[in-house]
PDB file with one MODEL, atoms N, CA, C and O in Angstrom:
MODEL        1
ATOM      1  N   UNK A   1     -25.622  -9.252  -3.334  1.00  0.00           N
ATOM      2  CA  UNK A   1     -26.659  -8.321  -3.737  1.00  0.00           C
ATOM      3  C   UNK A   1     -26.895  -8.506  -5.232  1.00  0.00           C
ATOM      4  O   UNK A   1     -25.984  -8.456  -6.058  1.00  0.00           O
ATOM      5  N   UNK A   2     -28.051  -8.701  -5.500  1.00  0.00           N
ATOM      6  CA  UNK A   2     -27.985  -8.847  -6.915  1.00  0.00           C
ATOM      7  C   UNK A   2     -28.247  -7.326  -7.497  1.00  0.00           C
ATOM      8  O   UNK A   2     -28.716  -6.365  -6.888  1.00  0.00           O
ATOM      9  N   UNK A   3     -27.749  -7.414  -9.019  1.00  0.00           N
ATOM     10  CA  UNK A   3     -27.509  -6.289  -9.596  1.00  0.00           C
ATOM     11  C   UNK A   3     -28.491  -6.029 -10.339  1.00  0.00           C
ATOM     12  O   UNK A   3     -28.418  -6.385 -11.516  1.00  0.00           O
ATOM     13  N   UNK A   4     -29.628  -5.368  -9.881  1.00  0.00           N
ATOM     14  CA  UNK A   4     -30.578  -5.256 -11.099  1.00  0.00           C
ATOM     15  C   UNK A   4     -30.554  -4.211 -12.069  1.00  0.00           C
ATOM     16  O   UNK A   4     -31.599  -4.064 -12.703  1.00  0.00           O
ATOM     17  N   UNK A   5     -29.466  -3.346 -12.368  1.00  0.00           N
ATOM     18  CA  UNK A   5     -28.921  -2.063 -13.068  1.00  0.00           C
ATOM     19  C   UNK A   5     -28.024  -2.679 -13.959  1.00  0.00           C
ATOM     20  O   UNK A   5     -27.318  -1.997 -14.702  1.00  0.00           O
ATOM     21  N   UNK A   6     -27.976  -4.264 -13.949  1.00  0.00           N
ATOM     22  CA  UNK A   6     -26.761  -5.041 -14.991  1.00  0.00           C
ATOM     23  C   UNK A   6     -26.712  -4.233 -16.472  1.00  0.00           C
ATOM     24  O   UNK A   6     -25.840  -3.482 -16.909  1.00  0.00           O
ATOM     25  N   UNK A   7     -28.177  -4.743 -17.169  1.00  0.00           N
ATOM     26  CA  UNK A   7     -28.389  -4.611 -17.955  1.00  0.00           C
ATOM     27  C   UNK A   7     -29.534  -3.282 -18.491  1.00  0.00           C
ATOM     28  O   UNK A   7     -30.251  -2.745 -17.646  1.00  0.00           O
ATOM     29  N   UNK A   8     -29.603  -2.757 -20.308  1.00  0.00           N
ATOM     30  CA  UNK A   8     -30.301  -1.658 -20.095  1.00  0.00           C
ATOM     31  C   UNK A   8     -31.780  -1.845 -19.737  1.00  0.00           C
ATOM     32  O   UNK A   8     -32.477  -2.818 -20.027  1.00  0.00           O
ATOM     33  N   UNK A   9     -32.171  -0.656 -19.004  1.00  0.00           N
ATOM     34  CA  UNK A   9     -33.658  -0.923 -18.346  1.00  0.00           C
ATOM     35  C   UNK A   9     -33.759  -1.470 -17.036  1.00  0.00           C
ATOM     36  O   UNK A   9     -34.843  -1.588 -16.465  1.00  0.00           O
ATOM     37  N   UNK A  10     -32.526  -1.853 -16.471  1.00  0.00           N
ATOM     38  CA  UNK A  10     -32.563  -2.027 -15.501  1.00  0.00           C
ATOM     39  C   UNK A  10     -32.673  -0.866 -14.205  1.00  0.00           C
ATOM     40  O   UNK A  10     -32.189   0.248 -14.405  1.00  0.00           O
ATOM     41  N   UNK A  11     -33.241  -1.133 -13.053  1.00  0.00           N
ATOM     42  CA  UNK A  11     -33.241  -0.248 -11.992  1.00  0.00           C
ATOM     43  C   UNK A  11     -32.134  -0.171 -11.146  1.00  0.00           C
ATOM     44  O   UNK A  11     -31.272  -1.050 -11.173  1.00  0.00           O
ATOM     45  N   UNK A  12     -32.062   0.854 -10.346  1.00  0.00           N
ATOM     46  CA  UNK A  12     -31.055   1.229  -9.333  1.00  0.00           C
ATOM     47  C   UNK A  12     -29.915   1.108  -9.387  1.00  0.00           C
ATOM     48  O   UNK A  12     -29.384   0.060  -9.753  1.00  0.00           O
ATOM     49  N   UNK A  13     -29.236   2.220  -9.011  1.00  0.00           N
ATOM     50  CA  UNK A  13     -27.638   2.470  -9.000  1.00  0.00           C
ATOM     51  C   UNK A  13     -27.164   1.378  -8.199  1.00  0.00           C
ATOM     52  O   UNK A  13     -27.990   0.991  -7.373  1.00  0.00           O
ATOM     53  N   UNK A  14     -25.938   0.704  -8.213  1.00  0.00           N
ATOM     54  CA  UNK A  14     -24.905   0.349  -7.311  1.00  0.00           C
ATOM     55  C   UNK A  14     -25.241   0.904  -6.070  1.00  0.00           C
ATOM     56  O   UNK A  14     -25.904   0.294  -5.231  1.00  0.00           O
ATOM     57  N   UNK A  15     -24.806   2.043  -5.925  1.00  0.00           N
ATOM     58  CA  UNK A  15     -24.770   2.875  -4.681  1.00  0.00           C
ATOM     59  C   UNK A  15     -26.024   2.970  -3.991  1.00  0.00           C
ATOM     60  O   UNK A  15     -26.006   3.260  -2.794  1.00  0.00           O
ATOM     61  N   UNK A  16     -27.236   2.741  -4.651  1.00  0.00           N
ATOM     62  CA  UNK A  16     -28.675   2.999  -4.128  1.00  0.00           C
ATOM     63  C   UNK A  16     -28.559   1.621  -3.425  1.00  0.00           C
ATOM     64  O   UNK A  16     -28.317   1.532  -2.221  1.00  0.00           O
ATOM     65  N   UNK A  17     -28.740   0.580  -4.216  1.00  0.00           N
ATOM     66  CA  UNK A  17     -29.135  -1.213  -4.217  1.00  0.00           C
ATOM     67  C   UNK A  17     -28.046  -1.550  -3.048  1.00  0.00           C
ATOM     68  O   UNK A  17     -28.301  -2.617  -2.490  1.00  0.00           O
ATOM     69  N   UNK A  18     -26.931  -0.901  -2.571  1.00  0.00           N
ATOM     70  CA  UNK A  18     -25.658  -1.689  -1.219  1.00  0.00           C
ATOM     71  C   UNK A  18     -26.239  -0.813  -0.450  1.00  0.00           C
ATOM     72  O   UNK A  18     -26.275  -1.090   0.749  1.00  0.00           O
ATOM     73  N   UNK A  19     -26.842   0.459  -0.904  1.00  0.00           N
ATOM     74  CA  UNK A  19     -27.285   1.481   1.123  1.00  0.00           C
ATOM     75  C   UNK A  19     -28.390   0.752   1.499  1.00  0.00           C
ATOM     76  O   UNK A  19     -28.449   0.313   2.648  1.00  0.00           O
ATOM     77  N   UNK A  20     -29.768   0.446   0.265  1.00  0.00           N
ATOM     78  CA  UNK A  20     -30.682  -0.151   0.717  1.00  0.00           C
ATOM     79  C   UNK A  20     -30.680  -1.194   1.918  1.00  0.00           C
ATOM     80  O   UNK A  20     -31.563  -1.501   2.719  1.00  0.00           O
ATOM     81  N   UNK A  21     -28.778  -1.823   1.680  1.00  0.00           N
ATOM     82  CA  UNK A  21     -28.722  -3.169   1.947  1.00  0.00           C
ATOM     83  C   UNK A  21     -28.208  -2.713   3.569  1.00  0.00           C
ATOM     84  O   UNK A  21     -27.834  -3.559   4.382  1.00  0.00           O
ATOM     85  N   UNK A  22     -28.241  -1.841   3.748  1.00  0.00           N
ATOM     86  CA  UNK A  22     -27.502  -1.405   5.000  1.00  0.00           C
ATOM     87  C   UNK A  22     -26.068  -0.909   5.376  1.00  0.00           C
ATOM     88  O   UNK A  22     -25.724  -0.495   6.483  1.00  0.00           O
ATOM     89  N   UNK A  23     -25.260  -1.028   4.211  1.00  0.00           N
ATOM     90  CA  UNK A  23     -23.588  -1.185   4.527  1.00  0.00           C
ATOM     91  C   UNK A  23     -23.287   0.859   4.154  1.00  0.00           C
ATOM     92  O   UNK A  23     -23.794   1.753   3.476  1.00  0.00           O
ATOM     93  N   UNK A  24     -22.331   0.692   4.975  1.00  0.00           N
ATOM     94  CA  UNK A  24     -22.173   1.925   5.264  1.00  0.00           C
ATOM     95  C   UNK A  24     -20.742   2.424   4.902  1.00  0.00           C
ATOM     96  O   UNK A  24     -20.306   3.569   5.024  1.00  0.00           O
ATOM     97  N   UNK A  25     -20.110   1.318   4.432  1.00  0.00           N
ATOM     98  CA  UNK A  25     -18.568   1.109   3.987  1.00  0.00           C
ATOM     99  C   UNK A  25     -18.186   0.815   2.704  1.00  0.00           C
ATOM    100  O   UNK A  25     -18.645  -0.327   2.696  1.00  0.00           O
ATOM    101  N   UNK A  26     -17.600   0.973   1.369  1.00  0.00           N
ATOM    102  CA  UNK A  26     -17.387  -0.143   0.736  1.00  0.00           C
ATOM    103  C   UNK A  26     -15.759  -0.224   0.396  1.00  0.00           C
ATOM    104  O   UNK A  26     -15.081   0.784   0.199  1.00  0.00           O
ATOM    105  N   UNK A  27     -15.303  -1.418   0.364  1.00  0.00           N
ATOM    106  CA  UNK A  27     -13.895  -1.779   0.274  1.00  0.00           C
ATOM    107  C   UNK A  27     -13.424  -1.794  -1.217  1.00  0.00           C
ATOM    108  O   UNK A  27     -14.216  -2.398  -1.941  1.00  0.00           O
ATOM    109  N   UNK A  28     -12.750  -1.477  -1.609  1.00  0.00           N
ATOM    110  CA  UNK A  28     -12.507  -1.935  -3.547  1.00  0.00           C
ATOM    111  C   UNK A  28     -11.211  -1.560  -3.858  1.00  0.00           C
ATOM    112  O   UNK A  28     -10.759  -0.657  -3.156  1.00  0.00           O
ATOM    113  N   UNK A  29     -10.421  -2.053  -4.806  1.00  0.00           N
ATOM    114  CA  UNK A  29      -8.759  -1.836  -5.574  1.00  0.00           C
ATOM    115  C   UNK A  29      -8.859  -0.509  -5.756  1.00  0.00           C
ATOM    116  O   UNK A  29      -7.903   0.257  -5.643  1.00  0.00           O
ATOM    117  N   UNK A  30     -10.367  -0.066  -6.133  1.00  0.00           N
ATOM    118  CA  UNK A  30     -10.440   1.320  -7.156  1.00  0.00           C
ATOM    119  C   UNK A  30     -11.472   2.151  -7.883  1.00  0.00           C
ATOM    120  O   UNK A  30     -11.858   1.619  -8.923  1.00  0.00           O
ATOM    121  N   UNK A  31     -11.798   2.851  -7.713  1.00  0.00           N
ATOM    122  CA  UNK A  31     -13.160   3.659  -8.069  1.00  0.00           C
ATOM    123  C   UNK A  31     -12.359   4.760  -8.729  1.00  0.00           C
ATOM    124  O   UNK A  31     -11.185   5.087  -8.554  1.00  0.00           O
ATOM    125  N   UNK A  32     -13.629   5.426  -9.823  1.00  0.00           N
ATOM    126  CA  UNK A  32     -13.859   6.761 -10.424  1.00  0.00           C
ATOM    127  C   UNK A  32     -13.728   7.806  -9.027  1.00  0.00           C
ATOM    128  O   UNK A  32     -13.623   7.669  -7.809  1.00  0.00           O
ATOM    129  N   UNK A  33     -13.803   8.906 -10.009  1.00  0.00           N
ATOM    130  CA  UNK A  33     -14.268  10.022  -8.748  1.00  0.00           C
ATOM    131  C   UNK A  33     -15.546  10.051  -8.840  1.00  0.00           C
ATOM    132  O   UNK A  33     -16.033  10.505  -7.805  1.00  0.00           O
ATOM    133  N   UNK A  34     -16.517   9.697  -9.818  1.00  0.00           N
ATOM    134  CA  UNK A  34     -18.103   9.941 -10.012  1.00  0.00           C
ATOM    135  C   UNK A  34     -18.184   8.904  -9.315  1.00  0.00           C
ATOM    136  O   UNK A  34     -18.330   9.059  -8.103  1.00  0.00           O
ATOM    137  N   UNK A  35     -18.133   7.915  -9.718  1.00  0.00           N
ATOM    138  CA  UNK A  35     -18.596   6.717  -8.316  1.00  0.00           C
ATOM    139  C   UNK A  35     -18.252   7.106  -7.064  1.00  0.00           C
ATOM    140  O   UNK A  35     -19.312   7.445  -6.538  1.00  0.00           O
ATOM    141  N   UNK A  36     -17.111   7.288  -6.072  1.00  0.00           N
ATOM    142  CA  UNK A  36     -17.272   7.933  -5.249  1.00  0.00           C
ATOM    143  C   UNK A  36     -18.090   8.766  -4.745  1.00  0.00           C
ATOM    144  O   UNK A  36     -18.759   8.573  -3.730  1.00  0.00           O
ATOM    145  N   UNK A  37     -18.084   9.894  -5.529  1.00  0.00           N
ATOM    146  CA  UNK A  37     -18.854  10.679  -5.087  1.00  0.00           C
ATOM    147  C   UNK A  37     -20.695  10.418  -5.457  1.00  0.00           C
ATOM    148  O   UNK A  37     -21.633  11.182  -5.229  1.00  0.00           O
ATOM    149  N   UNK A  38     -20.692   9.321  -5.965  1.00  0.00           N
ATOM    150  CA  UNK A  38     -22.428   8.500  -5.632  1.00  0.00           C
ATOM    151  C   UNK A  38     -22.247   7.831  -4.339  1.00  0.00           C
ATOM    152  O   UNK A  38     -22.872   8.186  -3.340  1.00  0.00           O
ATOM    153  N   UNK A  39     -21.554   7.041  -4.344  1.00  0.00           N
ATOM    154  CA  UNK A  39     -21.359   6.507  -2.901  1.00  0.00           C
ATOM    155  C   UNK A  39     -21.452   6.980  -2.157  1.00  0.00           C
ATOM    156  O   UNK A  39     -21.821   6.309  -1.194  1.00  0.00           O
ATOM    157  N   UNK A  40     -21.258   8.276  -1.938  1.00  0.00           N
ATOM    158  CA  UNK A  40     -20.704   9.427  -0.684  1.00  0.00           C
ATOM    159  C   UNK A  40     -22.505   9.914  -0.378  1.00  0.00           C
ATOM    160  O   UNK A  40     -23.256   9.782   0.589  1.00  0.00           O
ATOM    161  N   UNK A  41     -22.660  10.552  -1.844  1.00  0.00           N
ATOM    162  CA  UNK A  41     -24.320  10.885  -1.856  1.00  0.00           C
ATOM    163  C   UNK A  41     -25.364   9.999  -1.246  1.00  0.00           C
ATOM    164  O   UNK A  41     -26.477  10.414  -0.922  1.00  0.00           O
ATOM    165  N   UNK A  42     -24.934   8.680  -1.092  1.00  0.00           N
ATOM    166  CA  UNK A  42     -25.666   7.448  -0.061  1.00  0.00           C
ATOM    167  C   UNK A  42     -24.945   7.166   1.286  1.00  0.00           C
ATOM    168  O   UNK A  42     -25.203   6.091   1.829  1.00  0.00           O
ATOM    169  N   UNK A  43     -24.156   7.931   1.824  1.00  0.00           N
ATOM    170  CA  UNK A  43     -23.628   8.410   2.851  1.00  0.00           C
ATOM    171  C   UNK A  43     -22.895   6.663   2.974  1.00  0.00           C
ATOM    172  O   UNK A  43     -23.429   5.801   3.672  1.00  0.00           O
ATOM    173  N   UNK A  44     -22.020   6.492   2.416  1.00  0.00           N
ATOM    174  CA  UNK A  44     -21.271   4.765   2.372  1.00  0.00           C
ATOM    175  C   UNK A  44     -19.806   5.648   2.103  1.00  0.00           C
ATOM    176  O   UNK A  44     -19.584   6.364   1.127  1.00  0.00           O
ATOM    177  N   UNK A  45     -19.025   5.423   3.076  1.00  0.00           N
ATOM    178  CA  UNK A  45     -17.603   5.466   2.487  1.00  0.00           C
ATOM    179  C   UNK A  45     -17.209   5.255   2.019  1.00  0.00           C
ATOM    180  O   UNK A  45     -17.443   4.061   2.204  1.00  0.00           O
ATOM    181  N   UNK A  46     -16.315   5.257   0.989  1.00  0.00           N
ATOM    182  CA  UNK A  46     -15.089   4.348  -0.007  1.00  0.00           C
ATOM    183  C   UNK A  46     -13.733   4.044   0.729  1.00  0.00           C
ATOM    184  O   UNK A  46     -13.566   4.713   1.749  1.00  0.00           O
ATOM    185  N   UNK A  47     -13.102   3.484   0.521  1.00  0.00           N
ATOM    186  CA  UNK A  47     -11.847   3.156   0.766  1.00  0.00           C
ATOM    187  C   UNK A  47     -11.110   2.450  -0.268  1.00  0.00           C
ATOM    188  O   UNK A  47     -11.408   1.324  -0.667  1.00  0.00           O
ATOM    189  N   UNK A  48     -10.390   2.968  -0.579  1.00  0.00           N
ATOM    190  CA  UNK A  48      -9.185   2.286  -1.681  1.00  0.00           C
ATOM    191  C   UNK A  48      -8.113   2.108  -1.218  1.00  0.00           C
ATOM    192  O   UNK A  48      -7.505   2.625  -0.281  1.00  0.00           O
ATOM    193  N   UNK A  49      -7.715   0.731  -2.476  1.00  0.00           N
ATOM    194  CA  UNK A  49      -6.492  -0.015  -2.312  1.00  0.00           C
ATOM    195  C   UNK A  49      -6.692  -1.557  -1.940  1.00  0.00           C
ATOM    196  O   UNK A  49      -5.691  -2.274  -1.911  1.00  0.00           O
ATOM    197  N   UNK A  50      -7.984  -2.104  -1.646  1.00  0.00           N
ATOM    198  CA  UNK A  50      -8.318  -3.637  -1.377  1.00  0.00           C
ATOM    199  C   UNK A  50      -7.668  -4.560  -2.125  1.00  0.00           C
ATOM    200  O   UNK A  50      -8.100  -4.458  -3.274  1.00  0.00           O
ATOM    201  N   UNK A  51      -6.875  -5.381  -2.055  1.00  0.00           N
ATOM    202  CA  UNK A  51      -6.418  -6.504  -2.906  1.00  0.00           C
ATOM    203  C   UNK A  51      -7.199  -7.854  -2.770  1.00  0.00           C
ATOM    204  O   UNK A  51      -8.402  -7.773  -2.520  1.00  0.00           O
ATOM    205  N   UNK A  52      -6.477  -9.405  -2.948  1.00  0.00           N
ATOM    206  CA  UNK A  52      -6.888 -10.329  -2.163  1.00  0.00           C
ATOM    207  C   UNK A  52      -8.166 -10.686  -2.092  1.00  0.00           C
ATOM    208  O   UNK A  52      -8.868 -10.217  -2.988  1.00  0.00           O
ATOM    209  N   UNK A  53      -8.819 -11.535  -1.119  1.00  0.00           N
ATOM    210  CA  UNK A  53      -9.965 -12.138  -1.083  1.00  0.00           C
ATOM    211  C   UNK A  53     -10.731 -10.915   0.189  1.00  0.00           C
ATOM    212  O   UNK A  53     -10.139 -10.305   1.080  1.00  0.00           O
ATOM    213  N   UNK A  54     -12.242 -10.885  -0.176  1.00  0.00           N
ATOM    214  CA  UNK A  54     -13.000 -10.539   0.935  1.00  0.00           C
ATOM    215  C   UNK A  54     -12.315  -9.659   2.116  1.00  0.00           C
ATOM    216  O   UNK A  54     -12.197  -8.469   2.408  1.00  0.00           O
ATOM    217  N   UNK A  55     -11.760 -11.485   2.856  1.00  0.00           N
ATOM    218  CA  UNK A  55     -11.613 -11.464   4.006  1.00  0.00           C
ATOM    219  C   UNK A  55     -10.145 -10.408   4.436  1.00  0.00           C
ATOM    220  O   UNK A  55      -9.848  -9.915   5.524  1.00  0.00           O
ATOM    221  N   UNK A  56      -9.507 -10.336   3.233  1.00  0.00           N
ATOM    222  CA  UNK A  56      -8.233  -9.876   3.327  1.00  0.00           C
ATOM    223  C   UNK A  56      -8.965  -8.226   3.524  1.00  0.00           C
ATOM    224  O   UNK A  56      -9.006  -7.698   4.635  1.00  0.00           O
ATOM    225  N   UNK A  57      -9.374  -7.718   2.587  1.00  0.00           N
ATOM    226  CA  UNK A  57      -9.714  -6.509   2.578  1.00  0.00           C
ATOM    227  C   UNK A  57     -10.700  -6.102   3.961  1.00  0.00           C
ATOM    228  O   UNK A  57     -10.558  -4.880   4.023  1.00  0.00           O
ATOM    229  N   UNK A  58     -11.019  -6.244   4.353  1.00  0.00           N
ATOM    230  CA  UNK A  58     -11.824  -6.740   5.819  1.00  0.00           C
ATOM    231  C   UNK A  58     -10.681  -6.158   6.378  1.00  0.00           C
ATOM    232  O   UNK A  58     -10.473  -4.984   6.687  1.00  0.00           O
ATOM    233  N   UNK A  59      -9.659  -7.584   6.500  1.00  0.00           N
ATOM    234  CA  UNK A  59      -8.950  -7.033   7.705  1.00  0.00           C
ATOM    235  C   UNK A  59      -7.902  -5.970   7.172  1.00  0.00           C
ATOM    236  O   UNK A  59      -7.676  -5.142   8.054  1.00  0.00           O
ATOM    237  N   UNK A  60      -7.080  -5.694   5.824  1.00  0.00           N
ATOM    238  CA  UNK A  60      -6.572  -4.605   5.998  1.00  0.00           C
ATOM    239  C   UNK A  60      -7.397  -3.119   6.228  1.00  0.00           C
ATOM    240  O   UNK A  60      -6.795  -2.087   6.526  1.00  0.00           O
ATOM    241  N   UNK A  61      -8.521  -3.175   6.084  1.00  0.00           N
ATOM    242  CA  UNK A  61      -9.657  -2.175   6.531  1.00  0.00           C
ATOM    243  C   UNK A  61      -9.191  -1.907   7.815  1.00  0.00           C
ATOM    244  O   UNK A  61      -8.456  -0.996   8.196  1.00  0.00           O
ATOM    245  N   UNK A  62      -9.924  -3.188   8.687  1.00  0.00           N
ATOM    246  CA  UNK A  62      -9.589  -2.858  10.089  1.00  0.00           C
ATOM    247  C   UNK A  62      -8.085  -2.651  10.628  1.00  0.00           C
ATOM    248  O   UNK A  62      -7.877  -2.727  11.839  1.00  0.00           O
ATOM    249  N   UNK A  63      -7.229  -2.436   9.888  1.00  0.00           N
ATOM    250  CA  UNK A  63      -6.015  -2.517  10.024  1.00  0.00           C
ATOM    251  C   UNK A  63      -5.558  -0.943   9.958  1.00  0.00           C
ATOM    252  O   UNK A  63      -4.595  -0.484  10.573  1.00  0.00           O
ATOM    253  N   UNK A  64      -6.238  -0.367   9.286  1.00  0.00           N
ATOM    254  CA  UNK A  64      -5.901   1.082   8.910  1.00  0.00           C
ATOM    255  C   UNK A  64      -5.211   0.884   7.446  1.00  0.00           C
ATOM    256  O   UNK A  64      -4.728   1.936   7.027  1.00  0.00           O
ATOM    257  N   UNK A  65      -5.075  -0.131   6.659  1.00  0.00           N
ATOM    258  CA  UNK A  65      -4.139  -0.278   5.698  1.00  0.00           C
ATOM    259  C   UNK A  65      -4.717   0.389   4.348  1.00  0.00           C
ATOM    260  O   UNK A  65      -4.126   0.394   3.268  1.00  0.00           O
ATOM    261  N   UNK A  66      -6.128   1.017   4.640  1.00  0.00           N
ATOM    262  CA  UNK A  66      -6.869   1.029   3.246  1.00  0.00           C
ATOM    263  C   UNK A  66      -7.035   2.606   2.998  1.00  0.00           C
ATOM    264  O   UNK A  66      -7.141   3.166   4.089  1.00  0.00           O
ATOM    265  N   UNK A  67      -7.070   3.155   2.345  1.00  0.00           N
ATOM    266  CA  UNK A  67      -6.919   5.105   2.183  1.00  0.00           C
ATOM    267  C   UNK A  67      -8.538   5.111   1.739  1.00  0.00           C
ATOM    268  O   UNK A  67      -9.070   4.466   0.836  1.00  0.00           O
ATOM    269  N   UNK A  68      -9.027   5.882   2.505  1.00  0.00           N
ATOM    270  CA  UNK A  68     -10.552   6.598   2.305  1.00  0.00           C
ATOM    271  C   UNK A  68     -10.326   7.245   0.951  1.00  0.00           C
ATOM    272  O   UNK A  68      -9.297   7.836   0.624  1.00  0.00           O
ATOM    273  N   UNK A  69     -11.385   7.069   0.214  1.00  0.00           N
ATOM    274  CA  UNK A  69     -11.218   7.611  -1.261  1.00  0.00           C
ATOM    275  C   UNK A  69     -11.422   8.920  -1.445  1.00  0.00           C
ATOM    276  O   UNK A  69     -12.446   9.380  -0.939  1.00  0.00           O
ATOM    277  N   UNK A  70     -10.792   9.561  -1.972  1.00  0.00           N
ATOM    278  CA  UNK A  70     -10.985  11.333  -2.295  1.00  0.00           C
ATOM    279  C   UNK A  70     -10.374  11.643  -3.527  1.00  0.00           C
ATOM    280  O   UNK A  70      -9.506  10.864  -3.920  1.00  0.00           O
ATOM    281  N   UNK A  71     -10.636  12.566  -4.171  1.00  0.00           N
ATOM    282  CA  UNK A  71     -10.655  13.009  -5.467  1.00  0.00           C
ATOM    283  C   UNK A  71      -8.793  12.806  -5.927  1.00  0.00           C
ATOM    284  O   UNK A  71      -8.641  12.563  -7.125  1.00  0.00           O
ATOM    285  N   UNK A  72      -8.390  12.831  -5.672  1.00  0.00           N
ATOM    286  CA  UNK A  72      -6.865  12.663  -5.720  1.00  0.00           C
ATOM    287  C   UNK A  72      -6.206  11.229  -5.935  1.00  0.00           C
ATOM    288  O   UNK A  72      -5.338  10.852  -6.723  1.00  0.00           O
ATOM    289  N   UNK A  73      -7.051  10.455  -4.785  1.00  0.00           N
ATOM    290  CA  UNK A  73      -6.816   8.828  -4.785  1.00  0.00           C
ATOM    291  C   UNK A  73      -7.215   8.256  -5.854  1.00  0.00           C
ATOM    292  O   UNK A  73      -6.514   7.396  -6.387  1.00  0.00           O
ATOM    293  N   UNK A  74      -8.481   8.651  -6.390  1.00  0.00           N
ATOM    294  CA  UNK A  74      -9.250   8.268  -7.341  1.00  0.00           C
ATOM    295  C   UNK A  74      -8.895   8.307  -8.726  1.00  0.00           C
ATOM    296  O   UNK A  74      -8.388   9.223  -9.374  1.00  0.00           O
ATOM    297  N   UNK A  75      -9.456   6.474  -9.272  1.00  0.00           N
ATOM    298  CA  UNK A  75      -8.703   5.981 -10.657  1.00  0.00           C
ATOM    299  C   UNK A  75      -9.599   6.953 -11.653  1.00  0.00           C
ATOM    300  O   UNK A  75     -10.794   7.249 -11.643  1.00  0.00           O
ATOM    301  N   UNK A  76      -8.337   7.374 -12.645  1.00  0.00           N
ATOM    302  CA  UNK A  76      -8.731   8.259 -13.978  1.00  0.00           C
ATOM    303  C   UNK A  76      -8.363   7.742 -14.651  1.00  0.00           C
ATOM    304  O   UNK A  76      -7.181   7.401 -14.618  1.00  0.00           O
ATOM    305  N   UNK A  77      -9.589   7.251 -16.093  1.00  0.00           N
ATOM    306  CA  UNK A  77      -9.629   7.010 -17.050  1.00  0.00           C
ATOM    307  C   UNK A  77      -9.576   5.492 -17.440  1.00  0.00           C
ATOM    308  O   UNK A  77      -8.973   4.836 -18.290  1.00  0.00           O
ATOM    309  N   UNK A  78     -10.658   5.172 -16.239  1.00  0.00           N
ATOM    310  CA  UNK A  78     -10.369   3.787 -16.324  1.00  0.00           C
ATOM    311  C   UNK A  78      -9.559   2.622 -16.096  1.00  0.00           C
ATOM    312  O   UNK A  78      -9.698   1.559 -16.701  1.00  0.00           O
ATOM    313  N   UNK A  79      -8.435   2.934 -14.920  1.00  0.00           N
ATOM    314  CA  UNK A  79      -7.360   2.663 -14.802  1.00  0.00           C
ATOM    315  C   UNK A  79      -8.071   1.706 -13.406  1.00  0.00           C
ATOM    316  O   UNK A  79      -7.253   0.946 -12.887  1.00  0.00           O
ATOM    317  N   UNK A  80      -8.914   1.699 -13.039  1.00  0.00           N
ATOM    318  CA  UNK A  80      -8.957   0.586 -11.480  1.00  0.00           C
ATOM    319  C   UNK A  80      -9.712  -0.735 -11.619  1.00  0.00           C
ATOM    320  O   UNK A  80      -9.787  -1.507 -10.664  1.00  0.00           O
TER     321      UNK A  80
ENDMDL
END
């Protein structure tokens, strides 16, 4: 997906530009609680804890290995 919010003046959130794209999930090491909760506002789950390549996070997803993100899980202060 390209990022057209890279730079300033750019359009659309993260969270807007991946729902557009259809995905309803997203996998990652680590999110804010404000990101989350944009994500959430585009009805896309979070899940934290992804390591590894892609494919790895994929399957510990489907594995149950990955914790749905909630205010508690969630990296503070820049830490993910």
């Amino acid at each position: 997906i390209r990022n057209t919010s890279e730079h300033m003046g750019g359009t659309g959130l993260p969270p807007e530009l991946i729902s557009a794209k259809g995905a309803h999930v997203m996998l990652t090491g680590g999110l804010g609680p404000k990101a989350v909760k944009m994500f959430e506002g585009y009805g896309i789950e979070v899940f934290v804890g992804a390591t590894g390549t892609v494919r790895d996070a994929i399957s510990d997803w489907k594995e149950g290995y990955l914790e749905e993100a909630t205010d508690k899980n969630a990296c503070r202060e820049h830490r993910h």
